[in-house]
C-alpha positions as CSV (number, residue, x, y, z in Angstrom):
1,X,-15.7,-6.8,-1.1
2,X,-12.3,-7.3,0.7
3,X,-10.5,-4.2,1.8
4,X,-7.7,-3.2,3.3
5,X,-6.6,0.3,5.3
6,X,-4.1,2.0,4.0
7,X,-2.1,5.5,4.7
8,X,0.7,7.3,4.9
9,X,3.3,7.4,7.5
10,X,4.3,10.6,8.9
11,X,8.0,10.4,9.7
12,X,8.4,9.7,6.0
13,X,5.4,9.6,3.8
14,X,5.8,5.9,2.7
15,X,2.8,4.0,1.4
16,X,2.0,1.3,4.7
17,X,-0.9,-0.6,4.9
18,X,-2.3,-2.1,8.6
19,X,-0.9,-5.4,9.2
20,X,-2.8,-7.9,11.6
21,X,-1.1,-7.3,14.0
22,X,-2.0,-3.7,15.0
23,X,1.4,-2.5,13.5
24,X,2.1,-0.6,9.9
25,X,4.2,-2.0,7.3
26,X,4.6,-1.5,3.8
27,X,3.9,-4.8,2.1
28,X,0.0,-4.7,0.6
29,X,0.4,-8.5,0.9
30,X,0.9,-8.3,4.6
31,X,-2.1,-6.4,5.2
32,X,-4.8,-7.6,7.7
33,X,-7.9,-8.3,5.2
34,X,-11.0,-6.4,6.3
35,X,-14.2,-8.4,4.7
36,X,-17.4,-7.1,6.4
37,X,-18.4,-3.5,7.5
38,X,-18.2,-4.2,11.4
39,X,-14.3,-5.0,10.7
40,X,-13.6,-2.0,8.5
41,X,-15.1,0.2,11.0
42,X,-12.9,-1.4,13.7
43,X,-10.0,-1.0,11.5
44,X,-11.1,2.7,10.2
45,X,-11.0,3.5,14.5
46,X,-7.9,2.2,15.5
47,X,-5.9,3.5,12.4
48,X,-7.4,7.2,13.6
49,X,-6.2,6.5,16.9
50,X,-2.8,6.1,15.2
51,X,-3.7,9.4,13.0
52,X,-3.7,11.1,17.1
53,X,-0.5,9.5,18.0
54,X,0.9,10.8,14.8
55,X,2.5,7.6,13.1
56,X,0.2,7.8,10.2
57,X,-1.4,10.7,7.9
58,X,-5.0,10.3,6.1
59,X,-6.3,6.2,6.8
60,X,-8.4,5.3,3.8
61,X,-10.1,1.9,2.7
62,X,-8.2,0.0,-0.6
63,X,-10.6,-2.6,-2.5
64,X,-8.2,-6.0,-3.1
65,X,-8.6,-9.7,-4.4
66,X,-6.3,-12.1,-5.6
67,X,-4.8,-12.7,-8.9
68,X,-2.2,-14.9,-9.3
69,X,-1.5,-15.9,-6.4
70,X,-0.6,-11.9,-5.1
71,X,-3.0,-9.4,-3.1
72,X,-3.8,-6.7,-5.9
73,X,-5.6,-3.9,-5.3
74,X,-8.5,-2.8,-7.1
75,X,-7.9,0.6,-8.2
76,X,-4.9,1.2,-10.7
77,X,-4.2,4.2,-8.3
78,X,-3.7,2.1,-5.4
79,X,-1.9,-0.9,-7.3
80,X,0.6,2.4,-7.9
81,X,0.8,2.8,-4.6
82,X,1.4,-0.7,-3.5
83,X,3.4,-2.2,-6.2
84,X,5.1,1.0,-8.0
85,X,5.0,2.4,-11.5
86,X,3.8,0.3,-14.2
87,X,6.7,0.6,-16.8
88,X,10.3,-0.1,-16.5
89,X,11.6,3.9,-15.9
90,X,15.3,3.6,-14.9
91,X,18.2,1.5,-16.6
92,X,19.0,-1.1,-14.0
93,X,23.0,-1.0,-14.8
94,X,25.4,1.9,-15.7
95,X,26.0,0.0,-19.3
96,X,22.2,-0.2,-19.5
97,X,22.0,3.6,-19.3
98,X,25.0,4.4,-21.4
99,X,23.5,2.1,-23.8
100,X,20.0,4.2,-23.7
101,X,21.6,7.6,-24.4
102,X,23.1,5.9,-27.7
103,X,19.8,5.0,-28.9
């Protein structure tokens, strides 16, 4: 199974996933793809090293494929994570909300 590594970052608790470059962004479909165990370990060791230099909080592996063209991750938890809730929950105008109280 594919996987990415993905954490926290400590100066303000944003989702990030590791990129392939070594770095920490928070785009799930920049993440460096991790398919056999010999990689995740790799991956697993240099995000603790990060953990030490405090930039990130709590590395963890995230199960992904593609659908539609986008990196999705396997877990409904971790597609939260990555992509947001899963229902509209804020009017996206002032008349929209206006228009929400009146309903």
């Amino acid at each position: 199974m594919t996987q990415v590594i993905s954490a926290n970052r400590l100066v303000d608790g944003r989702v990030v996933y590791l990129s392939a470059d070594g770095s920490w962004g928070e785009a799930i479909d920049a993440a460096r793809l991790f398919a056999t165990a010999n990689e995740t370990e790799a991956g697993l060791a240099a995000a603790q090293e990060d953990v030490a230099r405090n930039l990130i909080i709590d590395p963890f592996l995230v199960g992904v494929a593609f659908s539609g063209g986008l990196l999705r991750a396997g877990s409904l938890r971790d597609e939260i994570r990555a992509r947001g809730p899963t229902v509209g929950y804020a009017p996206t105008s002032i008349s929209g909300a206006s228009a929400a109280k009146r309903s």
